[in-house]
N, C-alpha and C positions, 0 to 999 in steps of 0.2 A: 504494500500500500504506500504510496506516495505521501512522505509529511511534511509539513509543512514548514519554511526556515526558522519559522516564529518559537515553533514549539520545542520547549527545551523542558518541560517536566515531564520527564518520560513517564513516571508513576501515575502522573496526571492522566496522559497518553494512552496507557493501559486502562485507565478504570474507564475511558470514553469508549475504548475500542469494546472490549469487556460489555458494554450496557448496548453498544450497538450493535453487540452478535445478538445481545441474548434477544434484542426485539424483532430483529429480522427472523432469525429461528422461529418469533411466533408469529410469523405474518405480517412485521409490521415494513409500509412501507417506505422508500426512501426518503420521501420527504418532509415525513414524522422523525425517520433518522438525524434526519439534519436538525430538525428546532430542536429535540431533545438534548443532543450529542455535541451539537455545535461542529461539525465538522463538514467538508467540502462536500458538495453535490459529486464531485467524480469520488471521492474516496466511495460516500454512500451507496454509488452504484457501482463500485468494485468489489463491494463489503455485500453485496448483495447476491452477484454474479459467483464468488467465493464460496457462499454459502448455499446458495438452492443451485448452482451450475447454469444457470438461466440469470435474465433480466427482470426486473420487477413489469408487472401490468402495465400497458399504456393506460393513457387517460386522466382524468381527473381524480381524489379519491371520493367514496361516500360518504354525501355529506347531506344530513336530515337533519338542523335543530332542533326538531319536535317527534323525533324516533322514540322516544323514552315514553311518551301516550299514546301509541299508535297500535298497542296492543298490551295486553298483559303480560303477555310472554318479556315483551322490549322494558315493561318494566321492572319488573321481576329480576330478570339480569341486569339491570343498571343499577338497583338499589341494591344489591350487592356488592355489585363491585361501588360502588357508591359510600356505603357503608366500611368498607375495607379498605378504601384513598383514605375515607375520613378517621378511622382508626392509626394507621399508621402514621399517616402526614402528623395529629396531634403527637401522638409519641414521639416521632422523632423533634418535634419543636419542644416538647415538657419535659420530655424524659419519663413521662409517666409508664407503669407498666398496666396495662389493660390488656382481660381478660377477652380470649377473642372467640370463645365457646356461642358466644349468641349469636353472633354473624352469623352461621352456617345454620340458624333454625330457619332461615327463608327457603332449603331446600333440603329434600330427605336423601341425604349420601350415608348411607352406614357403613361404605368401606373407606369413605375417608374420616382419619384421626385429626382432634385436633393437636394435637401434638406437634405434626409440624407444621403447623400454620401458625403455630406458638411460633416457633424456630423462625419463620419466614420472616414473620413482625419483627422479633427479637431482633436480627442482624439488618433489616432494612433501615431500622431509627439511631444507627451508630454511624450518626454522623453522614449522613444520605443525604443527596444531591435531590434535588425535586422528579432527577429521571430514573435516579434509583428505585424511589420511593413512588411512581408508575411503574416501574418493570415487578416490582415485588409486590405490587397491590395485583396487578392482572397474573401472578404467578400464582397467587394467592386464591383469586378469582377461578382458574381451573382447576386448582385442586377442591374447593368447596362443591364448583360444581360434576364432578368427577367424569361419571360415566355417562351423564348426561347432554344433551345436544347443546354446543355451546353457541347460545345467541348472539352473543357479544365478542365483537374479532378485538385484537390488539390496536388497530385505526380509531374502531367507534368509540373502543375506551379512553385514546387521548382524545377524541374529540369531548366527551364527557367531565374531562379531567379541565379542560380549557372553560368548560363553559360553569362548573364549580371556583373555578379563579375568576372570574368575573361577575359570583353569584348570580346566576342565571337560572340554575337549578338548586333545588333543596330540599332536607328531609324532613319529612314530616311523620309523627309517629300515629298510628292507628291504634283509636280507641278502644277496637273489637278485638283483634287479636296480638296486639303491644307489640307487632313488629314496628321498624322504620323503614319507608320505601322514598322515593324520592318525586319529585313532580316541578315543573317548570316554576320559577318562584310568582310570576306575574301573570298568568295564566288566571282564569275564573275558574270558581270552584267544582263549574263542570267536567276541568279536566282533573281532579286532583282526589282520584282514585287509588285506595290497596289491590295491589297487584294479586293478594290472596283473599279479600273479601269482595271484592266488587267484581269476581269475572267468573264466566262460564263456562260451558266447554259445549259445543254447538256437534251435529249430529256425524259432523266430519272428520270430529276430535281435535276441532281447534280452538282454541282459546280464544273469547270475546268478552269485550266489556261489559257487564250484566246491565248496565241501565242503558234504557231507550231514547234516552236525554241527548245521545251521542249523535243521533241523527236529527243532526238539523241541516235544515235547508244550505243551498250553495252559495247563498247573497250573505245572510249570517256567519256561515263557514267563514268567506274571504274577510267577512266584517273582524272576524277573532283572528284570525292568523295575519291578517295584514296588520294589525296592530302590535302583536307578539314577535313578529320577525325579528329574528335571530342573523347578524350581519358577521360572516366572516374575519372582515374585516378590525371586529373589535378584540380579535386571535393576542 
């Protein structure tokens, strides 16, 4: 890989390369590499090429500001990983030690321990860089949801991660079954449904919002989202 004449802490060097494998390995693409890692767009797509023998996807990446209400399923998986940014990111800024057994009651894995999810937390808040502390939260992320179909790719989750730094999104805790899930902070209260109390399972076995409220007309629709739009640009 080609470095750069600037760089001269190599340990530095290593912990960047280090966090750039481990995202690419889960999918993520280049140029999530770059903002997290700080490093060159040619390194990134060398680093990439490296690792899968291939080029990353053409195109744009995917990009929904309002993916997290679009289904139960999409919320279900972000208040997760939602919940586990927001575990770790405090530890590492308090130093506090929190128990991370509740995170994992939003989904029924009985082959994964938490044990190491303890371990995961532990070493991500020693002194973690912000893309650390994303690589170990969606590390974290797979292993809660184990053997299960994973909704939530390494992409969506920094985009998730972007939009909790600019409080965009937040958790809300539900009164019925004491989880925490997450929901757009400035959205109506129509959208700010439990991922586990408010949905259905429809005749196809998929997952739907249980209130009827959700279908509103297409003039109202544009009236809610054009007001709530989510600008890249505020990245």
């Amino acid at each position: 890989m080609r470095l750069t004449p600037k760089e001269t802490d190599i340990l530095g060097l290593k912990r960047k390369l280090d966090l750039a494998k481990g995202i690419i390995e889960k999918g993520g693409r280049p140029s999530i590499v770059r903002a997290v890692c700080q490093i060159s767009k040619a390194s990134a797509l060398q680093f990439h090429k490296e690792i899968h023998g291939q080029g990353p996807s053409a195109g744009l990446l995917p990009y929904d500001p309002d993916w997290i209400v679009k289904s139960p399923q999409n919320c279900l998986h972000a208040s997760i990983y939602f919940n586990v940014f927001q575990t770790i990111s405090k530890k590492a800024i308090n130093g506090e030690k929190q128990d991370m057994s509740s995170i994992g009651k939003m989904v029924n894995n009985e082959n994964s321990s938490p044990e190491p999810r303890k371990n995961i937390v532990d070493e991500a808040s020693k002194h973690a860089t912000k893309g650390e502390i994303f690589l170990a939260s969606y590390t974290l992320y797979e292993q809660i949801i184990g053997g299960n179909p994973k909704i939530l790719n390494i992409n969506r989750a920094w985009h998730i991660g972007q939009q909790i730094s600019i409080a965009y999104i937040c958790g809300i805790s539900c009164a019925r079954c004491n989880s925490s899930y997450v929901s757009i902070r400035d959205y109506p209260e129509l959208y700010k449904f439990c991922p586990l109390c408010d949905s259905i399972t429809d005749s196809s076995g998929r997952q739907k919002w249980k209130t009827p409220n959700l279908n509103v007309n297409k003039k109202n629709a544009n009236d809610i989202f054009s007001k709530y739009t989510f600008h890249s640009e505020a990245l």
